[in-house]
C-alpha positions in Angstrom: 7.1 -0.7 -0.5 4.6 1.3 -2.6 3.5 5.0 -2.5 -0.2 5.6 -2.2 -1.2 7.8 -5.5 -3.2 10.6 -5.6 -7.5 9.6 -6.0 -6.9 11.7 -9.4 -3.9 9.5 -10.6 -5.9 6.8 -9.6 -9.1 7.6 -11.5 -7.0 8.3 -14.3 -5.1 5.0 -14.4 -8.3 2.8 -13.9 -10.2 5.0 -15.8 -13.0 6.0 -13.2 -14.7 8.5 -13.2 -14.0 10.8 -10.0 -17.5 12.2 -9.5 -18.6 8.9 -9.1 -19.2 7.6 -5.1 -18.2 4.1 -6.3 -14.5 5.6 -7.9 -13.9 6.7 -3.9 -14.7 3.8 -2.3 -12.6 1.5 -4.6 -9.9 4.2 -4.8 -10.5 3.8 -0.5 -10.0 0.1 -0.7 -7.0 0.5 -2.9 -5.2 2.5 0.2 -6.1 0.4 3.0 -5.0 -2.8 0.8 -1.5 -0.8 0.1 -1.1 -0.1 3.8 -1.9 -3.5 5.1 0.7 -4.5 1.8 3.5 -2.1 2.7 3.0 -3.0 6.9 3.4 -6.9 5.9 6.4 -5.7 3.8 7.8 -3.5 6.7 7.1 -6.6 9.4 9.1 -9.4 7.0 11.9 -6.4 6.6 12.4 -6.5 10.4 11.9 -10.0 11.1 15.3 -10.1 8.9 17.3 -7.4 10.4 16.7 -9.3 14.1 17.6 -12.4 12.8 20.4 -11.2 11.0 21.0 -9.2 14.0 20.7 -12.6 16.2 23.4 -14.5 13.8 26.1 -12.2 14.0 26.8 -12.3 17.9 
């Protein structure tokens, strides 16, 4: 899974400048695509352990 980075590491990276409203609402939609990433990760993480879980009985 992935670590959110800071809005300032992010402007930096992608070059954005931070004043700007636009640089906050990508650097917005960044975050909520990571969490929705890092959940889907989490969920197929689980869904392993049970089954693995399941085999071993």
């Amino acid at each position: 899974m992935s670590k959110i980075v800071s809005y300032e590491e992010f402007c930096l990276h992608y070059e954005l400048d931070s004043s700007v409203t636009d640089s906050r609402t990508q650097y917005n939609e960044y975050c909520n695509n990571l969490t929705v990433f890092n959940n889907a990760a989490a969920d197929n993480i689980t869904k392993k352990a049970i089954k693995k879980a399941r085999n071993t009985k």
